[in-house]
C-alpha positions as CSV (number, residue, x, y, z in Angstrom):
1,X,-33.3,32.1,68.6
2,X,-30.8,32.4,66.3
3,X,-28.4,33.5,68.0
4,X,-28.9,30.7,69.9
5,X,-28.4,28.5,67.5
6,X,-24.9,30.2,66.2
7,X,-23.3,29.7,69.2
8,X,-25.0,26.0,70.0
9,X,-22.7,24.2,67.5
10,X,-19.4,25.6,68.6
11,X,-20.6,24.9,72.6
12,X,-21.7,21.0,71.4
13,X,-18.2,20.9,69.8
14,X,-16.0,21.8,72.4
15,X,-18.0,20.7,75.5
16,X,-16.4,17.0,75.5
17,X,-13.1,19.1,76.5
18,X,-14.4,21.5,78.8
19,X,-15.7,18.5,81.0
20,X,-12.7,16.8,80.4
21,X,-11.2,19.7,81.6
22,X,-13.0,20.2,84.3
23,X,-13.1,17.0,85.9
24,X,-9.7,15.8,85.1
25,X,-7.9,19.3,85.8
26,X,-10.1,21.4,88.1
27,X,-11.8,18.8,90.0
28,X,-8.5,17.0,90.6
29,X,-6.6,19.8,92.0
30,X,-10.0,20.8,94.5
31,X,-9.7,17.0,95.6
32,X,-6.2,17.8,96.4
33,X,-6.7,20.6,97.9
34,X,-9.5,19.5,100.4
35,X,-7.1,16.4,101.4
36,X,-4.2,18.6,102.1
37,X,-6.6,20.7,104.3
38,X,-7.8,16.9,106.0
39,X,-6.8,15.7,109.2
40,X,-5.5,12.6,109.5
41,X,-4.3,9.7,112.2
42,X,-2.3,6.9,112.1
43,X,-1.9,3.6,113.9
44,X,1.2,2.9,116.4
45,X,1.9,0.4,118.6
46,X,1.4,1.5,122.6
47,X,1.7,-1.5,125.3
48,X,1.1,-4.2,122.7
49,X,-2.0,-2.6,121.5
50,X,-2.8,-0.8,118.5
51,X,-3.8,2.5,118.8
52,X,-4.3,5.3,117.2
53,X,-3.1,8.8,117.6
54,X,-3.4,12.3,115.6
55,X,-0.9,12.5,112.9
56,X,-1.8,16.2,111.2
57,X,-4.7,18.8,112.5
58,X,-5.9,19.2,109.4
59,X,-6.3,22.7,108.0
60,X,-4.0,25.4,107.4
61,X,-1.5,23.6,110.6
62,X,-0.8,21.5,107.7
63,X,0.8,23.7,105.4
64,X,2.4,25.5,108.7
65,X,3.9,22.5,109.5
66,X,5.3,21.3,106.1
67,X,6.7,24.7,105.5
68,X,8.3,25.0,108.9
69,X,10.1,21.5,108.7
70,X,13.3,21.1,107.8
71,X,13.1,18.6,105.2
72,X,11.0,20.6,103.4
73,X,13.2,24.3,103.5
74,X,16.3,22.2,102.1
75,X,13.9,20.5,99.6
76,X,13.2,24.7,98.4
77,X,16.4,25.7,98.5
78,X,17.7,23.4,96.6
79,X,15.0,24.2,94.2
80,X,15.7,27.7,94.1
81,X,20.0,26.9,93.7
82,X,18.6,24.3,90.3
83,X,16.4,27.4,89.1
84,X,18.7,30.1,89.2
85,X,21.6,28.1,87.8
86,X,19.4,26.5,85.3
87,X,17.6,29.7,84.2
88,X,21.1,31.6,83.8
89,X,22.9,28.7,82.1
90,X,20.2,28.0,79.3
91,X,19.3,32.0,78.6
92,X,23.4,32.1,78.6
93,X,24.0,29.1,76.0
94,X,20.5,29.6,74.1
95,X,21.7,33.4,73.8
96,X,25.0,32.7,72.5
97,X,24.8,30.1,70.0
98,X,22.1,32.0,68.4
99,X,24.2,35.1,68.4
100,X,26.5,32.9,66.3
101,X,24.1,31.2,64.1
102,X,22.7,34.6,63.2
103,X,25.5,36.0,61.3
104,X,25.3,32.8,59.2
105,X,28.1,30.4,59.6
106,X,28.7,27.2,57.7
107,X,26.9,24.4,57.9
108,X,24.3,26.6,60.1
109,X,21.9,23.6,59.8
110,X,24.1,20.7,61.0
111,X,24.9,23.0,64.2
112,X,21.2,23.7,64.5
113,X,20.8,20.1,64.7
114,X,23.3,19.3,67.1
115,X,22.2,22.0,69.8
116,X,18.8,21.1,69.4
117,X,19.3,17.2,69.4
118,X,19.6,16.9,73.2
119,X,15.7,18.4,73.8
120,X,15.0,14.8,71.8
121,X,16.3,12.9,74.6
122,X,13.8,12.6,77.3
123,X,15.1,13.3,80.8
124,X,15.3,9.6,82.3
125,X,16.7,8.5,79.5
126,X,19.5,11.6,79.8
127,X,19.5,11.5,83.8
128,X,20.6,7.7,83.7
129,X,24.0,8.9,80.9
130,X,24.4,11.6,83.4
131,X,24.6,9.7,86.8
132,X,27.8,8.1,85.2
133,X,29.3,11.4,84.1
134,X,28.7,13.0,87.7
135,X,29.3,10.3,89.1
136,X,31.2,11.6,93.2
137,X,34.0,8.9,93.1
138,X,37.2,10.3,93.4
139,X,40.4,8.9,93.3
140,X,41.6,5.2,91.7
141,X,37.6,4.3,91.5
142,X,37.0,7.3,90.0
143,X,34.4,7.6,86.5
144,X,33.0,9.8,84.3
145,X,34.0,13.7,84.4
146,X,36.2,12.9,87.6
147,X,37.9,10.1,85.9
148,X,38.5,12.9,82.7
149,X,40.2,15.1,84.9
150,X,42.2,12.5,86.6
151,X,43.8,11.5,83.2
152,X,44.4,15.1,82.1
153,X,46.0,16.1,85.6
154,X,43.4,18.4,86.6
155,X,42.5,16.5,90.2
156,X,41.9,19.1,91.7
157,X,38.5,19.7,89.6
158,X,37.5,16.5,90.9
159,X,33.6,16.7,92.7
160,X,31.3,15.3,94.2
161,X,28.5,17.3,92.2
162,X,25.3,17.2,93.4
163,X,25.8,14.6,96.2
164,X,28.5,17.1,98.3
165,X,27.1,18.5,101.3
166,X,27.5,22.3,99.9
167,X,24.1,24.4,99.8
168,X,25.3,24.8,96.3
169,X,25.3,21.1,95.5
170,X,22.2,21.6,93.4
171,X,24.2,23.4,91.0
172,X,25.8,21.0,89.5
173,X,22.5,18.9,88.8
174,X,21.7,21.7,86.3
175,X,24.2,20.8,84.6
176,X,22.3,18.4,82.6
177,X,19.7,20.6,82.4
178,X,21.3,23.4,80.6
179,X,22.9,20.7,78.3
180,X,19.0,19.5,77.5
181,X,17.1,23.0,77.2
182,X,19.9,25.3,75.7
183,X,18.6,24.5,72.3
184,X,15.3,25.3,72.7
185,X,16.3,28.4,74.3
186,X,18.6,29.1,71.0
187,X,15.6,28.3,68.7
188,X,13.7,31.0,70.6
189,X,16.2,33.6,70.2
190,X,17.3,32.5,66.7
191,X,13.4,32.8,65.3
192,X,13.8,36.6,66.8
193,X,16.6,37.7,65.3
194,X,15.2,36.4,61.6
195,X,12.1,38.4,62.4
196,X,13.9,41.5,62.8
197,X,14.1,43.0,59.0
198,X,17.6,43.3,57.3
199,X,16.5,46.8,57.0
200,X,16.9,47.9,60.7
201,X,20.4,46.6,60.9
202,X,21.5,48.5,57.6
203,X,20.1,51.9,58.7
204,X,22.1,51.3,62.4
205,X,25.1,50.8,60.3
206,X,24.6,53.4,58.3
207,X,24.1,55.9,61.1
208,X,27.7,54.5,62.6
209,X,26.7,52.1,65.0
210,X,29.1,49.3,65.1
211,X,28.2,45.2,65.4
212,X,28.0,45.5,69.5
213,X,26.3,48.3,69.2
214,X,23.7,47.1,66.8
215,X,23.4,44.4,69.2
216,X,23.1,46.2,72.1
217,X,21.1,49.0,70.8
218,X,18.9,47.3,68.1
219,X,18.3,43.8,68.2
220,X,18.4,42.4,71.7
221,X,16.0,45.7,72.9
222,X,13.4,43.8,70.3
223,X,14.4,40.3,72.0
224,X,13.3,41.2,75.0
225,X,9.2,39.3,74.7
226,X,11.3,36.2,73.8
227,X,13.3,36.5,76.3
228,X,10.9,36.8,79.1
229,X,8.9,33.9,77.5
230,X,12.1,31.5,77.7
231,X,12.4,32.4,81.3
232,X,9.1,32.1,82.0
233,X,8.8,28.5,80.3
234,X,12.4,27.2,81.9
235,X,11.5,28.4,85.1
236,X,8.5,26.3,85.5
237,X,9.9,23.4,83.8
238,X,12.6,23.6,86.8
239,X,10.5,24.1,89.6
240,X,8.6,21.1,88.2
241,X,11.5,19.1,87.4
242,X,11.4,15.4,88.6
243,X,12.3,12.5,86.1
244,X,16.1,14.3,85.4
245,X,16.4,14.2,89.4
246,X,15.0,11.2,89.6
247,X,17.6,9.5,87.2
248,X,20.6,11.1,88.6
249,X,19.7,10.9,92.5
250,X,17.1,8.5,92.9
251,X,13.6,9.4,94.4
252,X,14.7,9.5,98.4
253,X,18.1,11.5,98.0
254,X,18.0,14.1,100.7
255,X,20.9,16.3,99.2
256,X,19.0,16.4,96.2
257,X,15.9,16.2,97.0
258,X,13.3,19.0,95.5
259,X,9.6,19.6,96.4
260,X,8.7,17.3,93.6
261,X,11.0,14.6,94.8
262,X,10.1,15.1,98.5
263,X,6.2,14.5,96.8
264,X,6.9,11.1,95.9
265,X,8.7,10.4,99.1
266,X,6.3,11.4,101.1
267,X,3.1,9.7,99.1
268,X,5.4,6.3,97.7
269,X,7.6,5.5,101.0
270,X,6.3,7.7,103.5
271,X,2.8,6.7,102.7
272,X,1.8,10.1,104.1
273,X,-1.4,11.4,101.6
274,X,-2.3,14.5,103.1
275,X,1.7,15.7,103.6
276,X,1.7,14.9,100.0
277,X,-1.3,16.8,99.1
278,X,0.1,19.8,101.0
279,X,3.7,19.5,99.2
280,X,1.7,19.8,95.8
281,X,-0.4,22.3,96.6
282,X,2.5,24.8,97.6
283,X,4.4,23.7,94.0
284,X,0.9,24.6,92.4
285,X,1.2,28.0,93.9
286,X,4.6,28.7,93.1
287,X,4.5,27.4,89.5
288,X,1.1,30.2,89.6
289,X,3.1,32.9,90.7
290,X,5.5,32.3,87.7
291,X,2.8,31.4,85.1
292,X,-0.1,33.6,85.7
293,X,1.5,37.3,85.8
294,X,3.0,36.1,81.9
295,X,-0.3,35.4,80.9
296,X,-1.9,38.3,82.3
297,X,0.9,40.1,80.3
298,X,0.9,38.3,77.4
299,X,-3.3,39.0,77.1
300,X,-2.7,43.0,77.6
301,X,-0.4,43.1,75.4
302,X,-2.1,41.0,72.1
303,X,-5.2,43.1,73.1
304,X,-3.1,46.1,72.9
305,X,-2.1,44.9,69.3
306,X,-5.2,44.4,68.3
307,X,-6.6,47.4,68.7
């Protein structure tokens, strides 16, 4: 009995969340999951009559036949283009301006500020500054970065970004990504580095190792737990990226259009639930194939710790 009534309090506490949660989080993604596996008609128009006709099987058909469509392969490759851009340019910049900031330059907290200002800006409000800047008008009419390198002679650097028909078109929407997340990737890295004791570097110096080899040798070896935490949180921020896309492309762009973006076309415009249902489903599962095996790793290892 009294153990019982240890543990009663805490459960009483908490309980209003773990419904919450379990209504609101759980329950909502089994809903989605049954309609995605729900078969579904729709009404057409045969000989002046209404009728109407199968539009999915229902079942697993429906994720066979989002996944084989074509729509929906561009809509992950361009998603895997904007990830693998995304994840290099952030780890790239984050890395390197907190390399900098390390070895304690002037004004270290102005240029802290100004790399971290841009994750203040939400993404629509960011997107809608960027549309302008990669803007694809070229020539006399041209605007933002194209009009740049008109006036300094440089035409030929002249784009049409993320709306050209290149598989790699994608690449340029991180663009505005990296600009956004760099900082927080930098903060990441920048807390590491102060965490590793003065002490460490003096006894590599000591022993002969020069600056890139302290680096090399030393600190980034014990960077390595933030690192993987930076990719892990970047990587599913990208594959769930919408508003920045949104803002840039608009929600029906087919160049640009990403699982998340070929969601709400297919709910908003297409009115198409159970396609819908299916599209999220599949995001869920790859967003769980990044997520999980980090938190698996991340539990082994505080256990580890602890003991």
């Amino acid at each position: 009995m009294s153990r019982v009534k240890t543990w009663l309090p805490g459960l009483a506490l908490v309980s209003p969340s773990i419904i919450l949660i379990a209504v609101f989080v759980y329950g909502l993604i089994g809903q989605n999951v049954w309609t995605s596996l729900n078969a579904s008609t729709r009404r057409v128009v045969v000989g002046g009559k209404i009728v109407e006709r199968a539009q999915h099987e229902g079942g697993i058909g429906n994720y066979v036949n989002l996944l084989s469509s074509s729509g929906y392969q561009h809509a992950l490759w361009n998603l895997l283009v904007l990830t693998v851009v995304f994840l290099a340019g952030t780890m790239f910049f984050g890395l390197l301006w907190a390399v900098l900031l390390e070895k304690g330059v002037r004004g270290e907290g102005v240029f802290r500020s100004i790399y971290l200002f841009p994750m203040a800006v939400s993404f629509i409000a960011a997107g809608v500054v960027w549309r302008w800047l990669l803007s694809p008008q070229q020539g006399g009419g041209a605007i933002g970065l194209n009009q740049l390198f008109q006036k300094l002679g440089l035409d030929s650097l002249q784009s049409s970004w993320w709306s050209s028909d290149s598989r790699w078109n994608m690449a340029a929407m991180a663009i505005p990504a990296i600009w956004q997340l760099s900082g927080y990737v930098m903060a990441l890295f920048l807390a590491g580095f102060r965490g590793i004791s003065e002490d460490q570097r003096e006894a590599a110096r000591i022993d002969g190792a020069s600056e890139l080899q302290l680096y090399r040798h030393v600190l980034f070896p014990q960077l390595s737990p933030i690192a993987l935490s930076a990719l892990i949180i970047i990587g599913h921020m990208s594959m769930k990226m919408f508003d920045l896309i949104y803002a840039i492309a608009g929600p029906n762009s087919y160049v640009a259009s990403v699982p998340a973006t070929l969601m709400w076309t297919q709910m908003f415009n297409q009115g198409d639930k159970v396609m819908a249902a299916v599209n999220a489903t599949i995001l869920l599962v790859i967003v769980a194939v990044v997520v999980v095996p980090y938190l698996i790793y991340t539990n082994r290892t505080e256990k580890e710790m602890g003991r």
